[in-house]
C-alpha positions in Angstrom: 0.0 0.0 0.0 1.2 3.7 -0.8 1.8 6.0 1.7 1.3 10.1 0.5 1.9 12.9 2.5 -0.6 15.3 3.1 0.3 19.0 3.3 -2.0 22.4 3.8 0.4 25.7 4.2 -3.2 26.7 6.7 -1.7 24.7 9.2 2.0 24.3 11.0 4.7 23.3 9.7 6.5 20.7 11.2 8.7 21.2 14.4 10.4 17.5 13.8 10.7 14.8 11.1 7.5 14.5 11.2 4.5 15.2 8.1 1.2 17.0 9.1 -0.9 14.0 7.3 0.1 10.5 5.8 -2.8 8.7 3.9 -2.3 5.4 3.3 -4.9 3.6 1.4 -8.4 5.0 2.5 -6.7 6.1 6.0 -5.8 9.6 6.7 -3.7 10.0 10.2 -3.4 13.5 11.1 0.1 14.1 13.3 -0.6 16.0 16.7 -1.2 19.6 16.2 -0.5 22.4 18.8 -1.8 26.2 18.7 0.1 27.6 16.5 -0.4 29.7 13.2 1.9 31.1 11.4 4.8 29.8 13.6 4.0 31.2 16.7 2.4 29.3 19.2 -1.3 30.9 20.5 -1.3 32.5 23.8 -4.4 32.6 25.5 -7.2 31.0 27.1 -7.5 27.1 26.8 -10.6 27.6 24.5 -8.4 30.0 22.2 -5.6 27.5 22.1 -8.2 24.3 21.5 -10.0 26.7 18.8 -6.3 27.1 17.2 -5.6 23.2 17.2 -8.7 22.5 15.6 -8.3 25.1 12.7 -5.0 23.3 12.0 -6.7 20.0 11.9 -9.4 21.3 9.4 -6.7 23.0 7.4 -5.2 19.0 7.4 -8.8 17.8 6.8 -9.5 20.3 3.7 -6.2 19.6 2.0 -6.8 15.7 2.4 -10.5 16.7 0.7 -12.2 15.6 3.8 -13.7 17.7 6.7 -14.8 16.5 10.4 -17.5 14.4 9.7 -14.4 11.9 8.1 -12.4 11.4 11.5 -13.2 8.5 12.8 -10.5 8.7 16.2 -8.9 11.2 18.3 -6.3 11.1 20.5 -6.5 14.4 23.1 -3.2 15.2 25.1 -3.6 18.1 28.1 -1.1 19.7 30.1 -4.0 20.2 32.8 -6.5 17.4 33.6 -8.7 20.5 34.7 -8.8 21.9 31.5 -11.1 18.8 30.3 -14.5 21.0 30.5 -13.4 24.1 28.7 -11.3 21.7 26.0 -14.4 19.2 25.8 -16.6 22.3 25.2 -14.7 23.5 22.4 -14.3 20.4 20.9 -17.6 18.9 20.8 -18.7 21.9 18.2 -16.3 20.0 15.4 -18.6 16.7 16.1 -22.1 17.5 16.4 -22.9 14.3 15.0 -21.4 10.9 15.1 -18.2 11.6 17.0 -15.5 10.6 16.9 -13.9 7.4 19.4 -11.4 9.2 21.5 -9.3 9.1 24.4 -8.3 12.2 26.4 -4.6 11.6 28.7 -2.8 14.4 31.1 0.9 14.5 30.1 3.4 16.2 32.4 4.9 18.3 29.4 4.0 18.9 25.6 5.9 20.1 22.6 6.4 24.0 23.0 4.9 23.7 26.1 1.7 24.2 25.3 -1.5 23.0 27.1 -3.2 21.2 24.6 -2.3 18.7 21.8 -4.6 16.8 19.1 -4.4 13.9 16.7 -6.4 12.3 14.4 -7.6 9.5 12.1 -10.2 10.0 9.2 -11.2 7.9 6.5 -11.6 8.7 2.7 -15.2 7.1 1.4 
């Protein structure tokens, strides 16, 4: 099976070896993405910075020709446990319908130490 990277100049670029999106086959897996546009990282409330990390991913999404209703798996990384409400809240207006399995972890420190961190998996009808 093929891999292809994905690319969208909307979103991050890379801090690491690392591409924003692989698709392989019908599978699109979406690398973690931080607050950050336009390489600085977003200051600000947890909601700003969560608002920020899911821009990026639909930047991802778009580029891939997919949008939310494609993911099929998150993976949620926080700095702060505590922030689960206000990150949830924020969230949960990308998947008004069907969402997405997930799991949410705290994790003592996060690239640019940030306080939030996503990743995904869509599929491609």
């Amino acid at each position: 099976m093929a891999k292809t990277v994905v690319y969208s100049s909307d979103a991050p670029e890379p801090i690491g070896p690392y591409s924003q999106a692989i698709q392989a086959g019908n599978m699109l897996f979406i690398s973690g993405q931080i607050p950050m546009k336009g390489g600085e990282i977003v200051k600000g409330t947890i909601e700003e910075e969560t608002t920020q990390v899911m821009a990026n991913l639909a930047a991802i999404l778009k580029a891939a020709g997919l949008d939310f209703s494609a993911v099929v798996k998150t993976s949620i990384f926080l700095k702060n446990m505590g922030d689960f409400p206000k990150v949830n809240e924020v969230y949960g207006k990308y998947f008004t319908q069907n969402p997405p399995a997930r799991e949410t972890v705290e994790v003592s420190r996060l690239p640019k130490d940030v306080n939030v961190e996503i990743s995904c998996i869509a599929l491609k009808p």
